[in-house]
C-alpha positions as CSV (number, residue, x, y, z in Angstrom):
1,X,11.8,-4.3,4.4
2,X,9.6,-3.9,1.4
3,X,8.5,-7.5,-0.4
4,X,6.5,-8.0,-3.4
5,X,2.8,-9.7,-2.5
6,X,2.5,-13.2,-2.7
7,X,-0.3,-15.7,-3.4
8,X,1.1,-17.0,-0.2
9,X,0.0,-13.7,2.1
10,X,-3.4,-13.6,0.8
11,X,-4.6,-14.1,4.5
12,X,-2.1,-11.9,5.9
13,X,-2.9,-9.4,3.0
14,X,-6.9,-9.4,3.5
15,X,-6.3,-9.0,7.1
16,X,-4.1,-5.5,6.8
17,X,-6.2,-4.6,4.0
18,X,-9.2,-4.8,6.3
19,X,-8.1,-2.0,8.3
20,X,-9.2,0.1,5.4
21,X,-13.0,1.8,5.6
22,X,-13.5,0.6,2.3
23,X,-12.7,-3.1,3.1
24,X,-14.4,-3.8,5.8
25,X,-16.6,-6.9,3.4
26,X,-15.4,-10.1,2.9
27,X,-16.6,-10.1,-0.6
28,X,-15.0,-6.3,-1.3
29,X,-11.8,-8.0,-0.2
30,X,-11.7,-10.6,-2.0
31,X,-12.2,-8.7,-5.3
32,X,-9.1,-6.1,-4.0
33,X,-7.0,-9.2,-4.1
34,X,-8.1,-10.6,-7.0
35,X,-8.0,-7.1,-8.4
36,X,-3.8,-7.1,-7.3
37,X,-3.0,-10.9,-8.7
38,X,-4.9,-10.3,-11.9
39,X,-4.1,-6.8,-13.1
40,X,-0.2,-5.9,-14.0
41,X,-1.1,-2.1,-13.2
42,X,-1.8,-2.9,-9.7
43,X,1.1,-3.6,-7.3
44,X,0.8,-4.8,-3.6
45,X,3.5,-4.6,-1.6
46,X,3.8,-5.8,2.1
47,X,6.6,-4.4,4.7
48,X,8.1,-7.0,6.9
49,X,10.3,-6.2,10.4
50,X,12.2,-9.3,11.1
51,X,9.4,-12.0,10.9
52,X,6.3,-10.7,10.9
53,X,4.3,-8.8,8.0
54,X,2.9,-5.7,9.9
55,X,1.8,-3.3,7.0
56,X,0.8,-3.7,3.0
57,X,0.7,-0.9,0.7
58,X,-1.0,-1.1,-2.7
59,X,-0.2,1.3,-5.7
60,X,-1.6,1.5,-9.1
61,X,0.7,2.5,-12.0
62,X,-1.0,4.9,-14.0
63,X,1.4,5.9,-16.9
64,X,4.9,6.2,-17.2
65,X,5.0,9.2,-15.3
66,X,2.6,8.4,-11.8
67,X,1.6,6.0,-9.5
68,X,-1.7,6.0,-7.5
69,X,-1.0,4.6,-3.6
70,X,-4.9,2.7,-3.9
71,X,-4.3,1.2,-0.2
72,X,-2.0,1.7,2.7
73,X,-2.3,-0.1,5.9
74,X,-0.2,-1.0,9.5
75,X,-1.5,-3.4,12.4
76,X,-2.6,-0.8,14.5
77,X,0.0,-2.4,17.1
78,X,2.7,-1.0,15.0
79,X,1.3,2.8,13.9
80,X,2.5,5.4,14.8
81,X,5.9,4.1,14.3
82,X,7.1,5.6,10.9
83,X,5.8,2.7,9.0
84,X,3.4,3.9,6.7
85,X,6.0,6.5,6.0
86,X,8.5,3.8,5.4
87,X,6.5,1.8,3.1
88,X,5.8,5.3,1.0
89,X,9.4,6.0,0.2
90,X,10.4,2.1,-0.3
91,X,7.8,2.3,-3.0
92,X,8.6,5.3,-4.2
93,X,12.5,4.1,-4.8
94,X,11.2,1.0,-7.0
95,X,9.5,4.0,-8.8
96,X,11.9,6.8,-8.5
97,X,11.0,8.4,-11.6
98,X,6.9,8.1,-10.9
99,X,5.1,11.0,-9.4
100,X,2.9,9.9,-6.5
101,X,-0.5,10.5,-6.2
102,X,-3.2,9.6,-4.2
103,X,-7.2,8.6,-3.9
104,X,-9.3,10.2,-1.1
105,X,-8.6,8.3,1.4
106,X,-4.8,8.1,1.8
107,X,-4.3,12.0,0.7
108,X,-4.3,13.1,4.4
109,X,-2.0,10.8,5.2
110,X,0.5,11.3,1.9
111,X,0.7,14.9,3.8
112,X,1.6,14.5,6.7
113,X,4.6,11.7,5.7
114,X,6.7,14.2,3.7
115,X,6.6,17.5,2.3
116,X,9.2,16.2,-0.5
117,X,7.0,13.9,-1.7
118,X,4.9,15.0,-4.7
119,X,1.2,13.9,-3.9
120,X,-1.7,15.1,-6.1
């Protein structure tokens, strides 16, 4: 199940988020989540199986007609699973009209999850 981010995951958030190349600072993390609470464009979602928080994806909304997915991330005890795809199509039904596209890091993945999907 998809939920909207919280000021109440932060920890859980910074810790998923670290499983990103890019993230791997303390300082770099902090400004991600800043970056998410502060700016209306950008949108962090985190996926939750019964009670635990195992992935978090991040999307910026570009325009009215596309999304960017900025961060995408699953406890590496739960990959391989279908959850990254999961979280990619419960964020693409709050945005059903959005295209999706990606940055440089999550493009491999965005392929392999669906050829459906409309990446860029």
């Amino acid at each position: 199940m998809i939920i909207r981010y919280k000021k109440a995951f932060e920890k859980i958030a910074m810790g998923l988020l670290s499983f990103m190349p890019t993230e791997k600072d303390l300082k770099v993390l902090q400004q991600t989540i800043k970056q998410y609470e502060a700016n209306e464009n950008w949108q962090l979602f985190l996926w939750k199986e019964e009670e635990d928080v195992i992935g978090l994806i991040g999307v910026v909304l570009e325009d009215e007609d596309s999304f960017t997915i900025q961060h995408i991330s699953v406890n590496p005890s739960h990959r391989m699973q279908g959850v990254g795809k999961a979280m990619v199509q419960a964020v693409k039904a709050i945005y059903p009209n959005k295209k999706i596209k990606s940055n440089d890091l999550i493009v491999a993945f965005l392929s392999k999850c669906s050829e459906e999907m409309q990446v860029e």
